[in-house]
N, C-alpha and C positions, 0 to 999 in steps of 0.2 A: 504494500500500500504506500506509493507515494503520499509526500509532506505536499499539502496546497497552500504554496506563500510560503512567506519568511516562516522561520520558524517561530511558537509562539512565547516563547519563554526563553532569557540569555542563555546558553549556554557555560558550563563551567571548562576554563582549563585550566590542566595542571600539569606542571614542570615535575618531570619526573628519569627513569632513565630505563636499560636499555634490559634491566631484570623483572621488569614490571610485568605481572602476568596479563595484564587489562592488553597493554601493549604486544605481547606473543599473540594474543588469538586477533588482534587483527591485522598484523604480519600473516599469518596462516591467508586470512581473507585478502587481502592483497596479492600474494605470492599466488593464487588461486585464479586472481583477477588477471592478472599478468601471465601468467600459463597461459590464459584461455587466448589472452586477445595481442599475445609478441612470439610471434612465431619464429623458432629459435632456441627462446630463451628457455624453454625447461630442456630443450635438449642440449643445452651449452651447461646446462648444471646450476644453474644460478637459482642459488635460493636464501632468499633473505632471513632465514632463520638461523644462517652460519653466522656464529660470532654479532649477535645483535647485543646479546648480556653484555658487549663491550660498550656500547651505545650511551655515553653520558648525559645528554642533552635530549630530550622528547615529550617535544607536550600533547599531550592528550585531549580530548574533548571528550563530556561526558554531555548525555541529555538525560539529566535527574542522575541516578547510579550506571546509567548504559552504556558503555565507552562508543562512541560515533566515528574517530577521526584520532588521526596522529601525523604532524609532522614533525622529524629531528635537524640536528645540528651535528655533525662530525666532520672533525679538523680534520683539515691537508697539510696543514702544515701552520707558522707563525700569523699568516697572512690572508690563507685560503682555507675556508668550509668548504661543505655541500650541504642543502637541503637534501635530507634523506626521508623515507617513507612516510610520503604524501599517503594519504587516504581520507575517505571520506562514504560511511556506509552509502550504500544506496539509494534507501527513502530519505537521504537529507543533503543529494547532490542540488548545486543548482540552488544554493540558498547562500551564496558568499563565504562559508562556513571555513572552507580550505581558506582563501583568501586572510582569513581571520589567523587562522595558524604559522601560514607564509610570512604575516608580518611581526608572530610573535619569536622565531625565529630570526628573522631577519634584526628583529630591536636584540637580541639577544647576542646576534653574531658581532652588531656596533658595541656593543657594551665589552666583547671581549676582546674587541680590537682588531678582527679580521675587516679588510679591505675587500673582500669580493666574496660572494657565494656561487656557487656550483651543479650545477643540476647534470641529471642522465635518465633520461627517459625514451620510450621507443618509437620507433617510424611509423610502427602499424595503431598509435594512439595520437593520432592529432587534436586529438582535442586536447590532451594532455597538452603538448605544443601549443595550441593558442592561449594556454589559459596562462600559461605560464609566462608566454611574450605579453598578457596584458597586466599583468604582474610586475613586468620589465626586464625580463629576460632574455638576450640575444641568443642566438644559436651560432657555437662557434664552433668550428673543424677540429674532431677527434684528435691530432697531431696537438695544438694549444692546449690540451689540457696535459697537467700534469698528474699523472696516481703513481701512489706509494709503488711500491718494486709489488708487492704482494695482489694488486690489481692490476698489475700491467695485461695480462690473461684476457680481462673484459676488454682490453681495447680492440681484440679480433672480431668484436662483437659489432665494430665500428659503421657496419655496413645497416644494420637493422635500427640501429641508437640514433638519438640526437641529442649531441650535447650542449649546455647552455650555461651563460653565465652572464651575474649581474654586479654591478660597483656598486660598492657598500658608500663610498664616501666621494 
């Protein structure tokens, strides 16, 4: 059952991190959602349930006790994040909801001092892609980005991906 309209009540979030069980089952719904619709990607292996308990930074949405929505913060390095696992259940896409989370992130990456955030998301979800360029996220060539030695692997991936990034300051 889709939500008609905003939603009717604020939402609560919470700053939280990467052992959070609220946040496992909707990695599981994600990683689910991403199977279905980035063709590739479960046959490349990639599953976001590897090493997320490392995950410091992730706020949550909850509507009443329900968790809805998560997005994270993890560092690239002194200067560089990424926004990491965007979601946003179902019946409450389409309500600015994500947007809400993007910028709680975002206020969080200035507070820490990083200069740009980072995004990786796939070719066969453009919607993903626009929502994130109205957000203000460029789309720049897999070669510009830099990942730790232990992600380099996902850049074969470079062909299905679209990577994006936005100046914090």
């Amino acid at each position: 059952m889709k939500n008609s309209g905003r939603h009717k009540r604020p939402m609560q979030i919470v700053l939280t991190d990467g052992t959070n069980k609220d946040f496992y089952g909707l990695c599981v719904k994600l990683d689910a959602s991403l199977n279905a619709n980035a063709p590739g990607r479960k046959e490349a292996g990639l599953n976001s349930l590897y090493d997320i308990q490392s995950y410091k930074h992730i706020f949550l949405m909850y509507d009443g006790a329900k968790p809805i929505g998560s997005a994270g913060l993890w560092q690239h390095d002194a200067k560089v994040c990424e926004l990491i696992r965007v979601y946003i259940e179902d019946d409450y896409r389409g309500q600015g909801l994500a947007g809400e989370l993007i910028e709680r992130v975002e206020q969080l990456a200035i507070e820490k001092g990083y200069l740009k955030v980072m995004l990786r998301t796939w070719s066969s979800t453009p919607y993903a892609v626009r929502a994130y360029e109205k957000f203000g996220f460029k789309k720049v060539a897999a070669s510009k980005i830099k990942y730790p030695d232990k992600f380099s692997p996902a850049l074969a991936l470079a062909k299905i991906r679209v990577y994006m990034e936005k100046e914090l300051v």
